[in-house]
Structure formats: structure tokens, C-alpha cells
C-alpha positions, 0 to 999 in steps of 0.5 A: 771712890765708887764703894765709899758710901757703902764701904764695901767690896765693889761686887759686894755693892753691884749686888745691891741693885738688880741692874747691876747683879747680874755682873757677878756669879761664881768665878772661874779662875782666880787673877793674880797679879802686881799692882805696879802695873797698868790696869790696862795691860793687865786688861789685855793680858786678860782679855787675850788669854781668855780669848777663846772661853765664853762666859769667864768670871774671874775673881779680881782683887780690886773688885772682889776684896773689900779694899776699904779693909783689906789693910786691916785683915788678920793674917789668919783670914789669908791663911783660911778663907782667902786660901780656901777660896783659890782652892774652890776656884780650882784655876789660877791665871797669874799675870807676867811682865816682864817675860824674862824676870816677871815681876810678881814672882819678887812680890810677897802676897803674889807668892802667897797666891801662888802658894794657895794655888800650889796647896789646892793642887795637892788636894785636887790634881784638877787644880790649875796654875798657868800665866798670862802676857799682854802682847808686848811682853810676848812681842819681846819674848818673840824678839828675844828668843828670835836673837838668842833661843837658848840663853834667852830662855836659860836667864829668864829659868834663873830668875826664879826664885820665890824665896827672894820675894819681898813685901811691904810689911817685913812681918807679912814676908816672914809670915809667908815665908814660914807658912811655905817654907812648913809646908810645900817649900820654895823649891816646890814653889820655883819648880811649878813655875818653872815647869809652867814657863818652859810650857809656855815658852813652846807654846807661844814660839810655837803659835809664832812658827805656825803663823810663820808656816802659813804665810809661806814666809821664808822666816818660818825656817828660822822659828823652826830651827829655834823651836827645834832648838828649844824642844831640844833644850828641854830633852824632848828630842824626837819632837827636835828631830823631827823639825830639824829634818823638816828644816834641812829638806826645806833649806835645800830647796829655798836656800840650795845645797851649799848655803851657809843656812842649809850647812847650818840645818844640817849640822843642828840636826847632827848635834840632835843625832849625837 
């Protein structure tokens, strides 16, 4: 409604008066996200994963496109302009909810951005994927994971799969579908956010742990045992065992020689031995 009387792009108009201009520049990272969710959510998710940058621009869809035309754009447009935009961006931020079956990841054109971002990456090793999360999606994960690390961690791996994705359009899915599978292909695709995702899963239980740690709270013997745990799961042994030593010299002395979580410490640091 505020760009109708000019028909333009919502940055397009910002740039017409001097007041407002200064709100636009050239983006830093490209958002990619599905429009079934709460524009407040996807706010958050933002607003926490840039946190700690000064200054960031992002390129915004609903902003950004012209959404008086974007139903009206020929397939040719994505495949060029669109694309070789999120190549010069050079980073793209995709946002995830649910944790354990993201929902952009079944939707068509978040596919095809992620497939754009895939192909600058070929071109440019300096091209960046990662993934953002509103703090009751990792909440959740935090919770999940606290219950069952390694079959919370191994349902939400095997969700992925790119090649389910659907779009309103059929004619749009199979278009996207031809131009990835001619290319890069889906196991290329699944593999970038599979890897992403096994980064981010240590990443987050790990912030959680350290928390934990600082606050002398005797929970923090649990998250190491589970980190541990999920450091282990992925192959990186040395950085298990290294917890799970830290974790039974810590159990004896909270907990006592004999009790059943010290028996537990131990055994966990025998499985990372063998």
C-alpha cells in the first residue's frame, strides 16, 4: 500500500526524497526467507544474528523487489539479474524455523536462492551461506537436543532434502528444478546445508554450555556431556575427548566417585577411547 501511487520498489521510493535516502546503500548480505512467517520473527531472527556487526544493509525482498511486478517477471530475470545479484553480495543469511524441519528448505524460490548463492560460491570461495533463528526456534533446539542430542540432531540432518521442494506454480518448480539439477545438482545443494547446520548445531550448544560454565551451574556437566557427545557424532574425537575428561574430573568432584552420573562420565569417555 505505501508504494502504490508510484509503483515502485519500497527502496526504489525511499530514494526519491532526500529524507529518506540515506536508509538505502549497497547490502551486505542477502535475506532469504519464506513468507509464511511472522514478520516479526523473521525481525528477530535478524536483529540477533547481526548483533554484533555495525552498519549492516540487507537486501530484503519485500523491500528491495518491486512487488507491484515480481508476479510478472520472466523466468530469464531470476536466472540473471536476480542470481547475479546474490553473487556481488557475496553472503547470504537464510532464516529457519523450525530447527528440525526448516521450512524454507520445502519452499521453491528459497531453493533457488540458495542455489544462486551455491553458484557464487564456485565463482568466488569468499561467498558465504549461513542461517539465522529467532530465539524460540533455539529455545527449542536447546530443549530437544538437551533430551535426545544424537537422534535430535540425526531427524533434523534427514529432513533435508532440496529436491522435495515445491512452488505455487508447478511450472516455476520445474524450471528450478532443471536449472539445479544442469548444474550444481540437489546433492550439492543438501550437502552445503547439511554441513551449514552441523556448524551451527556446535555452535549454538556450544554458546549454551559456556553460559552454563559461567554461572557455575551444575547443568553445565550435563550440556558438556551432550556437546561432547555431538563433537563425537560428527567424528571431531579429540575435541570429545577432551570434554569428556573435563567432564569425569568435574563429576567426581560434584557428584562423588560412585554416583551414577560419574559412572556414566566414565563410560561416555570409554566409548570416545574405543
Amino acid at each position: 500500500p505505501a508504494t502504490q501511487e508510484t509503483q515502485l520498489s519500497f527502496c526504489e521510493q525511499l530514494l526519491l526524497s532526500e529524507d529518506t535516502a540515506e536508509f538505502v546503500g549497497s547490502p551486505s548480505a542477502f535475506i532469504s526467507h519464506a513468507w509464511d512467517y511472522r514478520f516479526v520473527e523473521v525481525l528477530e531472527a535478524l536483529t540477533s544474528y547481526f548483533a554484533d556487526e555495525e552498519d549492516v544493509i540487507i537486501w530484503f525482498d519485500i523491500f528491495s523487489n518491486n512487488q507491484h511486478i515480481t508476479t510478472t517477471l520472466e523466468f530469464e530475470w531470476w536466472c540473471s539479474t536476480f542470481k547475479n545479484a546474490i553473487h556481488s553480495f557475496g553472503r547470504t543469511v537464510m532464516v529457519l524455523a523450525p530447527w528440525n524441519d526448516p521450512l524454507p528448505l520445502q519452499r521453491g524460490w528459497c531453493i533457488w536462492e540458495l542455489y544462486c548463492t551455491i553458484e557464487g560460491k564456485r565463482l568466488d570461495e569468499k561467498c558465504k551461506f549461513d542461517v539465522a533463528m529467532s530465539s524460540a526456534s533455539i529455545e527449542q533446539f536447546i530443549a530437544d537436543v538437551d533430551a535426545d542430542p544424537v537422534n535430535a540432531i540425526n531427524k533434523m540432518l534427514a529432513t533435508i532434502d532440496t529436491w522435495k521442494s515445491k512452488c505455487y506454480k508447478e511450472e516455476d518448480r520445474e524450471r528450478i528444478h532443471e536449472a539445479i539439477e544442469r548444474t550444481v545438482g540437489f546433492n550439492e545443494l543438501n550437502k552445503e546445508i547439511f554441513e551449514v547446520m552441523r556448524g551451527w548445531v556446535i555452535s549454538k550448544y556450544e554458546s549454551r554450555y559456556k553460559k552454563l560454565m559461567a554461572q557455575n551451574d551444575t547443568k553445565a556437566l550435563y550440556s558438556m556431556s551432550n556437546l561432547a557427545l555431538l563433537y563425537s557424532n560428527q567424528g571431531d574425537y579429540m575435541k570429545a575427548l577432551s570434554l569428556y575428561e573435563d567432564c569425569l574430573r568435574m563429576c567426581k568432584i560434584v557428584f562423588g566417585e560412585k554416583h551414577p552420573d560419574t559412572l556414566s562420565s566414565s563410560h561416555n569417555l570409554a566409548l570416545c577411547y574405543y
